[in-house]
N, C-alpha and C positions, 0 to 999 in steps of 0.2 A: 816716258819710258813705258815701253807697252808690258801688260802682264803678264806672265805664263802662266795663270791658274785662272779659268773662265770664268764670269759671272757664274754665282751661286743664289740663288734664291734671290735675285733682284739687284744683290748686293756685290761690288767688286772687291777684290782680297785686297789688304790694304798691305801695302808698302812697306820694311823697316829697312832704317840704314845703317849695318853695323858698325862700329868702331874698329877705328885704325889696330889700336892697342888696348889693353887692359887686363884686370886680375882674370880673366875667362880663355881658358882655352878652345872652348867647342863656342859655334854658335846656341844650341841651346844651353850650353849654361848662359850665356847672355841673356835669352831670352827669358831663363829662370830669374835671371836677375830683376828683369824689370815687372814680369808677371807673374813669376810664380806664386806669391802668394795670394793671388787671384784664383788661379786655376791648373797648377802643376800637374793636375796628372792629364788636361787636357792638353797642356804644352806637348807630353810627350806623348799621347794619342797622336798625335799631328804628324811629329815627326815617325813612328812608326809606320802610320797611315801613307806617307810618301807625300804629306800636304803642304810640306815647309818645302818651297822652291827658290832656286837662285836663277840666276843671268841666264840664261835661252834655258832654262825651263828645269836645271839641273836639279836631280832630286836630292835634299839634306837630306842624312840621319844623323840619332844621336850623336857621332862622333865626328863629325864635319868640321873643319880646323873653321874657328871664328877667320883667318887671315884669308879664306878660301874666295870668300864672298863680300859686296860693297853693301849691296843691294835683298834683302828676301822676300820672297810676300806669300802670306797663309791669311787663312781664312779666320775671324775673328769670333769669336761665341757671343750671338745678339741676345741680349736680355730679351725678357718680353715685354710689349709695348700693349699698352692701352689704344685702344682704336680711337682717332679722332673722329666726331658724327661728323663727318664732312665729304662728299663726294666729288669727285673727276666730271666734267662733262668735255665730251670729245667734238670738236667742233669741224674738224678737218684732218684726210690721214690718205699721205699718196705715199710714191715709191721713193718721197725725199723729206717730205715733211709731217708732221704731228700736233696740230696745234689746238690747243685744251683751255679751257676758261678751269684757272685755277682754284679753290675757294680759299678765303680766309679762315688761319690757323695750320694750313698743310707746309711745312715747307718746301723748297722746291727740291732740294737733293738731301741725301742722308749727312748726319752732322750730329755729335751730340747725343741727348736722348732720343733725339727721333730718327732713326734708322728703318726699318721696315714701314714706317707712318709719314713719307715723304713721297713727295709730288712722284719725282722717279721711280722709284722703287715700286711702287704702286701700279705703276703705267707698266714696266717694265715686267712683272709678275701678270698681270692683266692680260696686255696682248703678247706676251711670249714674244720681248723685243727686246735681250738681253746687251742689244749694242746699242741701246737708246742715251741719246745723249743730250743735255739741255743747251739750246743756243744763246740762254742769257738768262737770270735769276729773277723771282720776285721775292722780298721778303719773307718773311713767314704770313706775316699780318697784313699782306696785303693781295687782295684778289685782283684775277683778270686773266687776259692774255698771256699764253705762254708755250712756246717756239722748243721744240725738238727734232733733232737730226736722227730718221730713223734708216741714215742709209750712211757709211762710214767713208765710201767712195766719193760721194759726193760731198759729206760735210764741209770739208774747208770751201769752197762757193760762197756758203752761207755766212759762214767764220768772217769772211772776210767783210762781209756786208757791215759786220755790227763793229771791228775792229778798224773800218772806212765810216764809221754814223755813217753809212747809207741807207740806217733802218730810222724811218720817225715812229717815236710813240707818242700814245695821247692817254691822257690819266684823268680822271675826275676822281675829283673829293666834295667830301662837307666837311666847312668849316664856321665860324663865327661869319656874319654878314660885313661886321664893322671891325674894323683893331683891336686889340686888347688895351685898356687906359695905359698910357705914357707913348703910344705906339702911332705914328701919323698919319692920318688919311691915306687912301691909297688910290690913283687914279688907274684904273683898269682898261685896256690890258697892261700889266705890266712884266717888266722884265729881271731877273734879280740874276747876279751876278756875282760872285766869289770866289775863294779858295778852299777847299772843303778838304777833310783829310780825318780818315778813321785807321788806329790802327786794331789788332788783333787783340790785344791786351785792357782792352777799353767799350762799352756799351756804345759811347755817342760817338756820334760824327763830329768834328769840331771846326768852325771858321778859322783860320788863321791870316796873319797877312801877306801879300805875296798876289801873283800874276793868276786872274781868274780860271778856276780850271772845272768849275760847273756852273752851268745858267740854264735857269728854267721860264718857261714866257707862263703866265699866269693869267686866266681871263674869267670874269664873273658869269656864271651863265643864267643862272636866275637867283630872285628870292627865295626861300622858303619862309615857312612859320616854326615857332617854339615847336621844338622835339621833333623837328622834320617835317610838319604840314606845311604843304608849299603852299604859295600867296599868288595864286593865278591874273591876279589882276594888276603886277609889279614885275619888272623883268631885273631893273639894274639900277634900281632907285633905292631910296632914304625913306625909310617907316612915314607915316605922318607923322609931323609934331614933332619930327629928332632934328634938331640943328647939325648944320655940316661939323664933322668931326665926333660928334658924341657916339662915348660907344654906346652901344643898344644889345650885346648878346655876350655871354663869356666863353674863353677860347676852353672854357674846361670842359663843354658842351652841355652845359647847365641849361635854363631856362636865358630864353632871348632868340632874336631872331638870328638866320642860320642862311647860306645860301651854298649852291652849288657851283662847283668850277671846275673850270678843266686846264690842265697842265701839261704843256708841253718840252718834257727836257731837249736840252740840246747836246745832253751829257751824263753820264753816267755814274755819277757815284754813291755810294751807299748812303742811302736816308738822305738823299738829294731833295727830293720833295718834302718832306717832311721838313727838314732842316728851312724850308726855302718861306714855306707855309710859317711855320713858327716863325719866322725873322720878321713877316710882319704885322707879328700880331695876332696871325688868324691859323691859330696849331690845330690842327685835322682834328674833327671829334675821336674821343675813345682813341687818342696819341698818349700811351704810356712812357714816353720819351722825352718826346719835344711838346711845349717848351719846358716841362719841365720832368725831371726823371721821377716817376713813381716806385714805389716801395712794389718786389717782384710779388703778382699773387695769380692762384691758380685762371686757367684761360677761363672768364668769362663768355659762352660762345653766342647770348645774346646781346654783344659790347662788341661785334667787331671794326676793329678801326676803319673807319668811313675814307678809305684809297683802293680805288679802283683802273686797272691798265684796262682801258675800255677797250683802244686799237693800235695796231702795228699793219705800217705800210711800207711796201722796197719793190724795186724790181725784179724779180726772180730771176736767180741765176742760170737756172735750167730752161726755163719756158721764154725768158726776157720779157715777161710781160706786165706792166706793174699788179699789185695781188694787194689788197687790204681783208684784213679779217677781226673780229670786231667782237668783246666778248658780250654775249649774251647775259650777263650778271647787270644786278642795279643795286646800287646803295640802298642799305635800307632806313637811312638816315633823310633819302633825297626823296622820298614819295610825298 
C-alpha cells in the first residue's frame, strides 16, 4: 500500500491500522491511546501540522471520526542514535542498480534501535535517493554484497530474479577446521539440508521436521593457523600428528586450528548459514547465536562475526547480460 507522506530524512512514515470499534471516538484520541504517554503534545503537533494522513493522501485533524479511516501514516519522532564507526563503500551505481559492500554491525534497513544508523537510510540521505529500495537483506552481523533498486520502474525485473533464485550467492566464513567433539567428520564439499523456520517472537532459527526447505553446499577452501594465521603450505588437509576424526580447534573460536570456506545457499532463510555451519560442528567464529545463544552484550566491533557475502551473480534484466559483482571486504579472521 503506497504512502502519501514522502520519505523524510531517509526514513518512511510508518503505517497504523485503526480499529473497527472501540472506547475512541476521533482518530487521535486512539492515537493518544497507544502514545500518548510517550509524547502527546507531539501527537497533536502532527495532527495540526496536516502530518497525520489517510487513504489517497486525505488530511486528519483533531476531530476525524476514528470510523473515517482503515489505514494512517505520520511520521514518527526518531531518538538519537549513536553512530556506528563503520562505513558504506559503493561498489557500482547505474540508472537501475546500487550495489555496496555492506560492513559488519550496520543493518540493512531501519528496525528497532537502529533507525537513522541503517544500511538504507544512510545510502538514501547520502545520495539523495529517497525511493531507494533493498533487493534482499544481510544480517546486521554480517558483511558483503548488497543489491538495491534505485529505480521504481524497473524494480520488479529484479524482484523477480530473487523470488525465481535466479540470483546465486557466494558467502565465505571462518570457522573451526575440524568438528566440534560428539560431532562427525565431515567429507567436503558437502551439502546440508533441512527444514528451518524462524518466527518473530524468537532469536533463533530452529530445525524442525518436515520437507527440506533450505540447503546450503559447503566447501573448505584452505587451512588456516591458531587466531587466523593461515598455513600456506596446507590447503584441505589434517594438521600433522591429528588422527582422522580428532578435533584440533574449538567452535567457540578459541585457540586451534581454523579454516576458510565458502558457502553456497540454494535458499534463503534467516540464519541459514549460520544455522547450517553449527549443525556440523563447525559454528562461525565470534557466532553469538549459534551453536549456542550467548548472554546479549554491547557490540564488540573488534569481534566481528567472521560471515562474509563475497558475490552475487544473475542475468540482468535490463541489459540480459550475465553481471557478477564481488565485495571487496575480507575476513579478518582469514588473513
Amino acid at each position: 500500500m503506497q504512502s502519501p507522506l514522502p520519505v523524510r530524512d531517509g526514513v518512511n512514515a510508518t503505517r497504523l491500522r485503526l480499529p473497527d470499534a472501540g472506547p475512541w471516538d476521533t482518530a487521535m484520541d486512539y492515537m493518544m491511546h497507544r502514545w500518548g504517554h510517550i509524547d502527546p503534545q507531539g501527537i497533536e503537533d502532527r495532527f495540526d501540522a496536516g502530518e497525520i494522513r489517510g487513504e489517497a493522501g486525505v488530511v486528519l485533524d483533531r476531530t476525524t471520526p476514528l470510523r473515517d479511516h482503515t489505514f494512517i501514516w505520520y511520521y514518527r519522532t526518531l531518538p538519537p542514535e549513536t553512530r556506528i564507526p563503520v562505513e558504506l563503500n559503493i561498489l557500482h551505481q547505474d540508472d537501475h542498480l546500487l550495489v555496496v559492500d555492506k560492513p559488519h554491525f550496520l543493518p540493512t534497513t531501519p528496525g528497532g534501535t537502529y533507525i537513522q544508523e541503517s544500511a538504507l537510510v544512510r545510502l538514501r540521505n547520502q545520495l539523495g535517493l529517497p525511493d531507494l529500495i533493498p533487493m534482499h537483506r544481510l544480517d546486521r552481523m554480517t558483511a558483503g554484497i548488497l543489491l538495491l533498486s534505485t529505480n521504481p520502474e524497473t524494480r520488479g525485473k529484479y524482484q523477480v530474479l530473487f523470488e525465481k533464485r535466479q540470483v546465486q550467492k557466494e558467502y565465505e566464513c571462518v570457522a573451526a577446521a575440524e568438528p566440534a567433539p560428539g560431532n562427525p567428520a565431515v567429507d567436503f564439499p558437502v551439502v546440508v539440508r533441512n527444514r528451518m523456520t524462524k518466527s518473530r517472537s524468537y532469536l533463533l532459527a530452529e530445525v524442525i521436521d518436515g520437507e527440506p526447505n533450505a540447503e546450503t553446499r559447503i566447501e573448505r577452501l584452505r587451512m588456516l593457523g591458531a587466531a587466523g594465521e593461515t598455513d600456506p603450505g596446507r590447503s584441505d588437509s589434517r594438521p600433522d600428528g591429528a588422527p582422522d576424526g580428532a578435533p584440533n580447534s574449538r567452535p567457540d573460536g578459541g585457540p586451534g586450528r581454523r579454516a576458510l570456506y565458502r558457502l553456497e545457499p540454494h535458499s534463503g532463510k534467516t540464519h541459514q548459514l549460520r544455522v547450517h555451519m553449527a549443525s556440523l560442528g563447525l559454528g562461525i567464529v565470534n557466532d553469538a547465536f549459534y551453536p549456542e545463544l550467548l548472554d546479549k552484550a554491547p557490540d564488540d566491533y573488534t569481534k566481528p562475526l567472521q560471515l562474509l557475502a563475497r558475490a552475487i551473480r544473475f542475468v540482468d534484466p535490463i541489459s540480459g547480460s550475465p553481471v557478477e559483482y564481488r565485495s571487496g571486504l575480507n575476513l579478518s579472521e582469514a588473513r
